[in-house]
N, C-alpha and C positions, 0 to 999 in steps of 0.2 A: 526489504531491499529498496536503494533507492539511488536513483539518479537527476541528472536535470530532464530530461525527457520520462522516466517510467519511474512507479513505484506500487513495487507487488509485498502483499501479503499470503500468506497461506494457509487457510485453517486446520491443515494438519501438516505436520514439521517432519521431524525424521521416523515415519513410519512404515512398515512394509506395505508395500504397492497391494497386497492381498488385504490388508486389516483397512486401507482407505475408506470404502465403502461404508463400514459400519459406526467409522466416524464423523461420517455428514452428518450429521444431527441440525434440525432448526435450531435446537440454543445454543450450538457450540458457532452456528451461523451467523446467528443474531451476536454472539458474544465479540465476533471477529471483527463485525462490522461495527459495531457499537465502539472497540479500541481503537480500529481507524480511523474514525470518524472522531473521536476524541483528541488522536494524536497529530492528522492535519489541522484540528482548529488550533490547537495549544502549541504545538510543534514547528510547526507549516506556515502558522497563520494565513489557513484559507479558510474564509469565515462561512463557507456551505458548499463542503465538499461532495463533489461529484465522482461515485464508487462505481466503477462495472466492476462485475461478477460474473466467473467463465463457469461453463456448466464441471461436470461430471464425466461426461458418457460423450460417446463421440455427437457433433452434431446437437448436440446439449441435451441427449434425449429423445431427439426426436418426439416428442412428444407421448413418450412413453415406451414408443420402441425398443429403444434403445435402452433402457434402465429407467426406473423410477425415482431415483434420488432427486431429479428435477421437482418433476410434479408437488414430491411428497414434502422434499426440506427444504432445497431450495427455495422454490418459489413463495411458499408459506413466510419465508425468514423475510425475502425482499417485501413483502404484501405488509410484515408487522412493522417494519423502518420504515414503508412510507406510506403509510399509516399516519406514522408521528412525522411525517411532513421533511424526511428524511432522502436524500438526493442518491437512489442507490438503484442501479438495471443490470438486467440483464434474467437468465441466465444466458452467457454465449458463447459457441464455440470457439474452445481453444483457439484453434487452429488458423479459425478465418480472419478472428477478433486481432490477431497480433499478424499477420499477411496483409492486412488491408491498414495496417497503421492506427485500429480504430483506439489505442490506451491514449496516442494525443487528445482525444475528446475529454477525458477524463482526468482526475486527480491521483486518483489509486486504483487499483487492478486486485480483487482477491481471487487469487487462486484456489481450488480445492486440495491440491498434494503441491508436494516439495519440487519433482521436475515438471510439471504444469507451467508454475509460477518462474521457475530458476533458471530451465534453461531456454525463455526467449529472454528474460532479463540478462542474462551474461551473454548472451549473444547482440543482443542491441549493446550495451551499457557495461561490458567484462573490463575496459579498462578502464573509467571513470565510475563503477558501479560502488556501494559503499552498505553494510551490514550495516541496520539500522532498527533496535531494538525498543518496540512504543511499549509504554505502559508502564516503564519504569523512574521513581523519585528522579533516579542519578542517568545524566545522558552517557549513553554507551554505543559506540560508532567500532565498526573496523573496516579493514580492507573486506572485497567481494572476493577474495582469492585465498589460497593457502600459505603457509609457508613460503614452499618453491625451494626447497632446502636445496634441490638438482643446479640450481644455478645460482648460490649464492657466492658474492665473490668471484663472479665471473664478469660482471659489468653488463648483466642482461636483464636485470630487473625493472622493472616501467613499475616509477612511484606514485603514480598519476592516482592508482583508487586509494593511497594510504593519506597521501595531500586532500583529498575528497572527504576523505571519513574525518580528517581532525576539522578542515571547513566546513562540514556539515553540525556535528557537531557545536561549534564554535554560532554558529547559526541559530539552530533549536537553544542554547543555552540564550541567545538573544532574543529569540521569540517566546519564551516560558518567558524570561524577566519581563517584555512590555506586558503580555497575557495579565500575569499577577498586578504588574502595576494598573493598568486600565479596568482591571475587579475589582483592585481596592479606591479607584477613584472615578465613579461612573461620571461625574461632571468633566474630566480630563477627557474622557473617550468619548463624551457628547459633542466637546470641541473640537478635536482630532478629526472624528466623523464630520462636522462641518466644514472643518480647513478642508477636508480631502475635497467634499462635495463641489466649495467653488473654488480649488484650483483645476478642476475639471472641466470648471463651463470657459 
């Protein structure tokens, strides 16, 4: 999901709130963070993306109090990305992390379940908010909403996240094409990084 202010991931999508648990895994962790981190650099173009990561358990565990999923997967996944020098914190409480404002510090936000991640994102972000699907060749964008069949045709519809999705969209299809072009010509992007550096100073 994404907007101009927030963008969540989720490492587990439409699964019963009971089976969550058993799908925290470190590698299914590592794997989530690994696609985000791939799809702001290619997608985004932000060249060292900055990930929080909200716990599990209320309070994020409390340190074990409260559930082990911290201790055991989380923390382990965070420890092996930066490791590799990888910009990714946390585990942190749902709750406080998005009350206190704290995703502006950040690039990306992954969630552990589906309403974790979805319903402070459509609450911040419901009518500019846009479905935004990383790791695939072909870009694929839609509205953050459904249908809304109850009011179609009545003049109540706000087009605002379906104009978002085709501008987004439209966007990552121009960041993938410099990406590929500045791979295929490291001398171009040694220049580019130097224009940038002194129209800076």
């Amino acid at each position: 999901m994404v907007s101009d202010v927030l963008r969540v991931g989720v490492v587990t999508g439409h699964v019963p709130l009971l089976e969550v648990p058993s799908h925290i895994t470190k590698p299914k962790i590592v794997a989530k963070l690994q696609a985000m981190l791939q799809s702001l650099r290619y997608d985004f173009a932000i060249q060292k993306p900055r990930i929080a990561v909200l716990g599990l358990n209320p309070h994020a565990g409390e340190e074990g109090l409260l559930g082990k999923e911290e201790q055991d997967q989380i923390v382990p996944a965070l420890k092996e990305l930066k490791n590799k020098g990888h910009l990714v914190f946390g585990p942190f409480p749902a709750d406080g992390f998005f009350a206190a404002q704290s995703y502006r510090q950040y690039d990306a936000v992954l969630a552990m379940y589906h309403d974790q991640g979805l319903i402070p994102f459509k609450s911040i972000a419901f009518n500019d908010g846009v479905n935004f699907t990383a790791g695939l060749s072909a870009v694929r964008t839609s509205p953050d909403h459904g249908t809304a069949y109850d009011i179609a045709g009545k003049n109540k519809a706000d087009e605002t996240s379906l104009r978002q999705a085709i501008f987004t969209a439209l966007d990552v299809v121009k960041n993938r094409e410099i990406a590929d072009d500045l791979a295929k010509n490291a001398l171009k992007k040694n220049a580019i990084v130097e224009k940038m550096n002194v129209s800076e100073k």
